[in-house]
C-alpha positions in Angstrom: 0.0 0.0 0.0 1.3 3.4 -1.0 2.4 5.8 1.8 -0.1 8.9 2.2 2.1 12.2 2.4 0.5 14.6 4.5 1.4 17.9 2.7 0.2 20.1 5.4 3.8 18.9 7.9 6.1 18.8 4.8 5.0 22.2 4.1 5.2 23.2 8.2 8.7 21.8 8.1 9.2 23.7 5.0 8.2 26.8 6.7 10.4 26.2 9.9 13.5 25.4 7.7 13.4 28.9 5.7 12.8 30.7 8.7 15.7 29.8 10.5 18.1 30.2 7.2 16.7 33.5 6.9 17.1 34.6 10.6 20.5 33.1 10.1 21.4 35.1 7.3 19.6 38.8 8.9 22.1 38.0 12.0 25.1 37.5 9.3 23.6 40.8 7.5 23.5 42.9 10.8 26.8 41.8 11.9 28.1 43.0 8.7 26.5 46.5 8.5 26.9 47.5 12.3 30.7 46.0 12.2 31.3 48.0 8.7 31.7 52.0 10.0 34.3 50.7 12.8 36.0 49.2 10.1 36.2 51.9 7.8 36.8 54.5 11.0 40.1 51.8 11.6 41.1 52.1 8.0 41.3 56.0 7.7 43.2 56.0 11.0 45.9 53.7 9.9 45.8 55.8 6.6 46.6 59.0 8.9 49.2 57.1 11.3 51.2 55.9 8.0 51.1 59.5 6.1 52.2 61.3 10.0 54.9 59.0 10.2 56.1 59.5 6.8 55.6 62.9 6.5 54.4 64.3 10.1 51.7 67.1 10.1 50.9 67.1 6.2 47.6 65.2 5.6 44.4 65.6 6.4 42.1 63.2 5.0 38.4 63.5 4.1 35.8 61.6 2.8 35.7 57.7 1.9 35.5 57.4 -2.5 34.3 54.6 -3.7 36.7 53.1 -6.3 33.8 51.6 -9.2 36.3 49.4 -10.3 37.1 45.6 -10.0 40.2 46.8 -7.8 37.7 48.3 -5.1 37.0 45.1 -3.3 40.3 45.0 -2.2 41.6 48.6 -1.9 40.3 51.7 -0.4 40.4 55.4 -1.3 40.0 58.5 0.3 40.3 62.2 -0.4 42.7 64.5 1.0 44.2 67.8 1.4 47.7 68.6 1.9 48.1 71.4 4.5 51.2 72.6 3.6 49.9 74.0 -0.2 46.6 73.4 0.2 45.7 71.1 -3.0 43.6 68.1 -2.7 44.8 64.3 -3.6 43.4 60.9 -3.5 44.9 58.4 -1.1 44.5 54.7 -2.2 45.9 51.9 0.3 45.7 48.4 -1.2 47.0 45.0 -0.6 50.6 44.5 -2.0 52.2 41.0 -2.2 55.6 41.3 -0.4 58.6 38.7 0.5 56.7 39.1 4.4 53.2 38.3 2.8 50.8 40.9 1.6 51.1 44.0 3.0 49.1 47.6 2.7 50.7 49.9 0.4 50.1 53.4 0.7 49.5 55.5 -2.8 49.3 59.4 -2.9 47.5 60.0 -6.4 48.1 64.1 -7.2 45.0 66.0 -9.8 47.2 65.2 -13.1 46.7 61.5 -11.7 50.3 60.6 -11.1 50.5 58.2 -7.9 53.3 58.0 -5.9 54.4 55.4 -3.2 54.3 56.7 0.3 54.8 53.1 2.5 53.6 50.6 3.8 50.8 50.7 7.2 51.5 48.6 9.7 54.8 48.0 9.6 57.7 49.0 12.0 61.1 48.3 13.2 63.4 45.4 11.0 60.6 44.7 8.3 59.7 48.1 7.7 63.2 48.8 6.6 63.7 45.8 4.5 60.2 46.5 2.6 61.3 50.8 2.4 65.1 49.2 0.5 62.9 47.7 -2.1 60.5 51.0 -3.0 61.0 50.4 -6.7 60.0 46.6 -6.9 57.4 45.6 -9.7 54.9 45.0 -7.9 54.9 48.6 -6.5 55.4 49.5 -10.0 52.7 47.7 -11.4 50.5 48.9 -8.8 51.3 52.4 -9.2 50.6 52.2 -13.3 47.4 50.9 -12.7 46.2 53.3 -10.4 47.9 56.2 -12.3 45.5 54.6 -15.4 42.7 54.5 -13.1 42.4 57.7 -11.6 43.7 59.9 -14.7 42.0 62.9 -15.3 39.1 62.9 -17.7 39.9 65.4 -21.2 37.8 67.3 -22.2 
């Protein structure tokens, strides 16, 4: 004899199952959004520390940009003004592949869109020095092409 299903607890199962994926997912989503302006407040501020140490009482930084390119998931950008003559930049930090592991690099983009290399956050002491001996590598190089074609100024 064939096996009655009784639709009414498969679908009441059915119900119980997507509720709980979906209450897992809002907690995920609400973790995400409250933990995201701490993050971005601990990004700018490691920004700032890097640019004082490097060049003490230059930068100020502004407002977050978002970069609308694939490189934006993995890179930040932010506008700034230097104090001493007053024009505005863009500072982009974004993950460099080093001999100590991937690092964040430090790029100072002017208003003709030339970037230049300002350091490496995070990093003091021994490995700091090692990493500042080898300003010129490729990679730093490759990076600072691509962000020089990214950010150039439009003509017109």
């Amino acid at each position: 004899m064939k096996q009655q299903i009784s639709y009414k607890n498969f679908f009441i199962n059915y119900a119980i199952f997507t509720l709980i994926v979906a209450a897992v997912f809002g907690i995920l989503i609400y973790i995400v959004k409250v933990s995201q302006k701490s993050w971005d407040q601990n990004l700018k501020s490691t920004v700032e520390r890097t640019l004082t140490e490097t060049e003490p009482d230059t930068w100020e930084l502004g407002k977050f940009i978002k970069i609308n390119n694939p490189v934006g998931s993995g890179s930040a950008c932010y506008d700034a003004r230097n104090k001493r003559n007053g024009e505005t930049y863009k500072i982009v930090i974004i993950r460099l592949q080093t001999f100590y592991g991937p690092q964040a690099g430090i790029f100072i983009i002017d208003k003709d869109g030339k970037a230049a290399f300002k350091g490496y956050s995070s990093l003091h002491g021994r490995c700091a020095f090692q990493l500042k001996k080898s300003y010129t590598g490729r990679r730093v190089e490759y990076w600072k092409y691509r962000l020089e074609d990214m950010f150039k100024p439009a003509r017109g």
